[in-house]
C-alpha positions as protocol buffer text, in pm:
chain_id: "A"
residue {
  index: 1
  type: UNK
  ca { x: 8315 y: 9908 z: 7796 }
}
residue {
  index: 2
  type: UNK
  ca { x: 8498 y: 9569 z: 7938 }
}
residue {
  index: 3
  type: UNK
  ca { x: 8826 y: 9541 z: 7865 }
}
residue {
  index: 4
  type: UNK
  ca { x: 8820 y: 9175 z: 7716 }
}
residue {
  index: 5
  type: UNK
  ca { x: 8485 y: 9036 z: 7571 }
}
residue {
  index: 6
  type: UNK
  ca { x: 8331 y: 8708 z: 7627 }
}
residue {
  index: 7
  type: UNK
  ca { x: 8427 y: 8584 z: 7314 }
}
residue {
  index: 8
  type: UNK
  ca { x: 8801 y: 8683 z: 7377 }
}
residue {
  index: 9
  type: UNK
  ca { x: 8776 y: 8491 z: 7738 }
}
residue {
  index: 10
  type: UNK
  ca { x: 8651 y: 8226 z: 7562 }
}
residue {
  index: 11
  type: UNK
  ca { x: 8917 y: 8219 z: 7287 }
}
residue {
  index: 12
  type: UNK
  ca { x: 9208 y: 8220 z: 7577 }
}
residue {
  index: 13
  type: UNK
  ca { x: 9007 y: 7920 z: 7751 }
}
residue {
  index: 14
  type: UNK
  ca { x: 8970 y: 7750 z: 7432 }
}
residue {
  index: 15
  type: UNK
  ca { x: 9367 y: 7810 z: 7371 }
}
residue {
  index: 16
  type: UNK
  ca { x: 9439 y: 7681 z: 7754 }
}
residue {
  index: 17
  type: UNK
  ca { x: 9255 y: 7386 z: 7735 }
}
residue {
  index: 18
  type: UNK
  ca { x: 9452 y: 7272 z: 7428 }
}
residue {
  index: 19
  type: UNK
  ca { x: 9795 y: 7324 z: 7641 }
}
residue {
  index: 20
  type: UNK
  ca { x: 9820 y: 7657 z: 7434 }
}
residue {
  index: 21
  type: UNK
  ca { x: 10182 y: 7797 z: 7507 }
}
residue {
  index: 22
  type: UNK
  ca { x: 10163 y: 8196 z: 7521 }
}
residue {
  index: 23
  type: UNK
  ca { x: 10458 y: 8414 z: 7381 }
}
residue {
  index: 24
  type: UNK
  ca { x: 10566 y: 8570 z: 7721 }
}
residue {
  index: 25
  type: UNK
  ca { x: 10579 y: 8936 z: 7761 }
}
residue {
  index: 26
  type: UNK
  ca { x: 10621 y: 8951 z: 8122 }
}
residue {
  index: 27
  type: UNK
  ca { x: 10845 y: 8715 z: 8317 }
}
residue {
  index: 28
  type: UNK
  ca { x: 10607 y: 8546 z: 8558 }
}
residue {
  index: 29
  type: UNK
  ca { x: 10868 y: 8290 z: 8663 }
}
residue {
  index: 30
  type: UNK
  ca { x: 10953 y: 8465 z: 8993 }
}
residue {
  index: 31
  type: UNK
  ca { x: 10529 y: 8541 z: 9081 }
}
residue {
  index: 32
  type: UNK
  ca { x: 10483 y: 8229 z: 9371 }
}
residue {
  index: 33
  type: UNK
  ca { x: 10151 y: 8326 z: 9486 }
}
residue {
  index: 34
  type: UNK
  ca { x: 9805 y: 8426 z: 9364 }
}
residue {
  index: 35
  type: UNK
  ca { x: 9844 y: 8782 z: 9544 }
}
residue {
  index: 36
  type: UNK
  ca { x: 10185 y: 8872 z: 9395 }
}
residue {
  index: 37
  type: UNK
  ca { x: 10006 y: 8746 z: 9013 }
}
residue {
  index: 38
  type: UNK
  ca { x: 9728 y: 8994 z: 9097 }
}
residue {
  index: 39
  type: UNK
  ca { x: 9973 y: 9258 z: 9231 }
}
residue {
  index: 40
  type: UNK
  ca { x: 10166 y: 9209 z: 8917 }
}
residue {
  index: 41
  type: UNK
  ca { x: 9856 y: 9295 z: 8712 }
}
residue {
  index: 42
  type: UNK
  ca { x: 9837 y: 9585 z: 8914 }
}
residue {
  index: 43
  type: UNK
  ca { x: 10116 y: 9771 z: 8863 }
}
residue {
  index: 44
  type: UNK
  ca { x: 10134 y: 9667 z: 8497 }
}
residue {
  index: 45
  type: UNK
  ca { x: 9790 y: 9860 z: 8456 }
}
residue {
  index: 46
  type: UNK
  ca { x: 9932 y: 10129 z: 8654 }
}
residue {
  index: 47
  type: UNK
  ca { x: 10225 y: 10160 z: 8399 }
}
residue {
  index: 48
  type: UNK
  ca { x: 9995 y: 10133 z: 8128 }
}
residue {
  index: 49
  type: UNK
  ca { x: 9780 y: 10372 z: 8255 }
}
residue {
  index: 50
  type: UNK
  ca { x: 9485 y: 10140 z: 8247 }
}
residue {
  index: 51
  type: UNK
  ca { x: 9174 y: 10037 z: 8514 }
}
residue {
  index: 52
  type: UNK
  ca { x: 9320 y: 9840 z: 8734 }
}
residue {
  index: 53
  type: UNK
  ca { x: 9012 y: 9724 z: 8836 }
}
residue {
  index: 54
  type: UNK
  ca { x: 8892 y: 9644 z: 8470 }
}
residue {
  index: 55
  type: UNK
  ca { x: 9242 y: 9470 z: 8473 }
}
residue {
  index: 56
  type: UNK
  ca { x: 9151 y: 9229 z: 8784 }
}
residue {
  index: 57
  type: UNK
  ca { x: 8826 y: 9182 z: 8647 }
}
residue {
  index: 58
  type: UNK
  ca { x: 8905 y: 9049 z: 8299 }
}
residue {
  index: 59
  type: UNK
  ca { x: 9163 y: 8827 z: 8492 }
}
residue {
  index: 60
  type: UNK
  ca { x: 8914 y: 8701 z: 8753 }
}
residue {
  index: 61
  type: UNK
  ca { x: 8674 y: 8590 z: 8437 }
}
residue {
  index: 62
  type: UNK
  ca { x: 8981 y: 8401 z: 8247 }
}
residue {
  index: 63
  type: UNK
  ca { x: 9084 y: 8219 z: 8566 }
}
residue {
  index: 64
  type: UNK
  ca { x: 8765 y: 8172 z: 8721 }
}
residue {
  index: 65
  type: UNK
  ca { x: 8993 y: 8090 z: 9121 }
}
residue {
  index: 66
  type: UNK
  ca { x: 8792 y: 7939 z: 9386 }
}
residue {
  index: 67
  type: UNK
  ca { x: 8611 y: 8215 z: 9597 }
}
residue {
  index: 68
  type: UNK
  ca { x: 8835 y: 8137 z: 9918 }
}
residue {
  index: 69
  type: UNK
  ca { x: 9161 y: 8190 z: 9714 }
}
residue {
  index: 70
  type: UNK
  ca { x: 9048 y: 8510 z: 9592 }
}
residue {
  index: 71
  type: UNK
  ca { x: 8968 y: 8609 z: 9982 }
}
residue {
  index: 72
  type: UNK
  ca { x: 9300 y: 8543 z: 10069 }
}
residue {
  index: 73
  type: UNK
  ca { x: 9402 y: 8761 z: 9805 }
}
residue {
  index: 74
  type: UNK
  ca { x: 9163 y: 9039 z: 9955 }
}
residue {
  index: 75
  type: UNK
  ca { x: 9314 y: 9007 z: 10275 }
}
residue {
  index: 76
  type: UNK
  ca { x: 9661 y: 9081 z: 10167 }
}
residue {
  index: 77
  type: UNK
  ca { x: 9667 y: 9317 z: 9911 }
}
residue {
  index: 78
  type: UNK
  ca { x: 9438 y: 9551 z: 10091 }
}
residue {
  index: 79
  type: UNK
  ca { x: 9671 y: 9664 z: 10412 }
}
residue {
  index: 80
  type: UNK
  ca { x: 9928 y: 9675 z: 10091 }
}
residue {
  index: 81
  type: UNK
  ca { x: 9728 y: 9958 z: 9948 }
}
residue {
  index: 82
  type: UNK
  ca { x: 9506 y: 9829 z: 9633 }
}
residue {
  index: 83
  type: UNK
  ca { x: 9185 y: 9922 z: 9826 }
}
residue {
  index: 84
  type: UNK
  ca { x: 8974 y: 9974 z: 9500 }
}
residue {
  index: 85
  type: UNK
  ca { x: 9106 y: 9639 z: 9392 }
}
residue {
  index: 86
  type: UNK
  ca { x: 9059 y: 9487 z: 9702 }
}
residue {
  index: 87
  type: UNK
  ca { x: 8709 y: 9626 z: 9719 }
}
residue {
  index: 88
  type: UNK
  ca { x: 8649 y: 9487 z: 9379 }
}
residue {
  index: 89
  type: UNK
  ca { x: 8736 y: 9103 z: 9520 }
}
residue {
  index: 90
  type: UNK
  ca { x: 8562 y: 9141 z: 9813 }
}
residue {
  index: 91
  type: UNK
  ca { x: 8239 y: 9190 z: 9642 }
}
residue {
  index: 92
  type: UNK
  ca { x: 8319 y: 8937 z: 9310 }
}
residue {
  index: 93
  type: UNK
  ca { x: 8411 y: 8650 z: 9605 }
}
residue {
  index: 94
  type: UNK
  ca { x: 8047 y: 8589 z: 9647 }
}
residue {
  index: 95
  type: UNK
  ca { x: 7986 y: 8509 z: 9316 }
}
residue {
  index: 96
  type: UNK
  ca { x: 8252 y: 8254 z: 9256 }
}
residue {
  index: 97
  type: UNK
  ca { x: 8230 y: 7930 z: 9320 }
}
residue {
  index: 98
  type: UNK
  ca { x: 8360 y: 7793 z: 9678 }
}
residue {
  index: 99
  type: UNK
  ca { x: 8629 y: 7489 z: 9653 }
}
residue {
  index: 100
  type: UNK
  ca { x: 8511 y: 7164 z: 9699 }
}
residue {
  index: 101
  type: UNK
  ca { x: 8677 y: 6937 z: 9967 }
}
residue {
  index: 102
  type: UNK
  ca { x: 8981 y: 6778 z: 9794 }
}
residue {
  index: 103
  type: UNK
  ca { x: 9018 y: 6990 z: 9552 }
}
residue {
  index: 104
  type: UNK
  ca { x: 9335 y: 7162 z: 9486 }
}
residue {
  index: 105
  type: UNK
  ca { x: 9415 y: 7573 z: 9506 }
}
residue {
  index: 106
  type: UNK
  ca { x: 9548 y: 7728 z: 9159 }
}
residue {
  index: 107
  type: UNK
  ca { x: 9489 y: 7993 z: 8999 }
}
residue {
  index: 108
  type: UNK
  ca { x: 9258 y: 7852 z: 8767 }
}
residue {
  index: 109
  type: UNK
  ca { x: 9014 y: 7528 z: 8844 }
}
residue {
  index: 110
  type: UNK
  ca { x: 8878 y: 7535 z: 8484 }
}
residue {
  index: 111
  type: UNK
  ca { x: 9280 y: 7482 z: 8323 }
}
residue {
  index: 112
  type: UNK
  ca { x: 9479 y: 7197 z: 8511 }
}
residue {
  index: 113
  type: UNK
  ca { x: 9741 y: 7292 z: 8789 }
}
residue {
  index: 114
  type: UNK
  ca { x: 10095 y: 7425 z: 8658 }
}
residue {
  index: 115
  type: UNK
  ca { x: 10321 y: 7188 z: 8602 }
}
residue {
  index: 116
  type: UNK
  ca { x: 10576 y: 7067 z: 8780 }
}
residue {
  index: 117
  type: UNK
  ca { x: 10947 y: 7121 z: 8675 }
}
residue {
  index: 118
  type: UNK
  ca { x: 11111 y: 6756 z: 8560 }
}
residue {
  index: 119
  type: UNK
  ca { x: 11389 y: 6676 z: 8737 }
}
């Protein structure tokens, strides 16, 4: 059984779309790079004794990243040990769309880019 159903993913784009602000229970703040966000998933499955892969998964259908950034992703977590997850990428990459020229990298193409901190 998935971890998060369609109509959950759909409720969480719904919510991001409208600039929906979520109650934090993990302090992302320090994450800088798509890797370290999915190797923060990770562990936090691993402590919660849940499928890490199921974990990645549901997190690769909210975000819906650009096949190349979830490559790049591939390439580093696997000599850092998350094979299965690695594995996992690998074979979702193909089915994700690839990044059109101009576009920018973030974790998610259908939410805009993170903002940027006012001065």
């Amino acid at each position: 059984m998935p971890m998060i159903s369609d109509a959950e993913i759909a409720e969480i784009r719904r919510k991001a779309a409208n600039g929906y602000e979520p109650r934090e229970r993990y302090d992302l703040s320090p994450l800088r790079t798509r890797a370290e966000v999915f190797a923060f998933c990770v562990e936090v499955a691993r402590q919660n004794s849940w499928d890490e892969v199921e974990v990645i998964d549901a997190l690769l259908k909210v975000t819906t990243p650009w096949r190349e950034d979830i490559r790049q992703v591939e390439q580093v977590l696997r000599p850092l040990g998350y094979v299965a997850v690695a594995d996992h990428l690998h074979k979702s990459a193909r089915y994700l769309e690839p990044r059109r020229p101009g576009q920018r990298s973030h974790l998610s193409h259908l939410s805009p880019p993170p903002r940027r901190a006012q001065s």
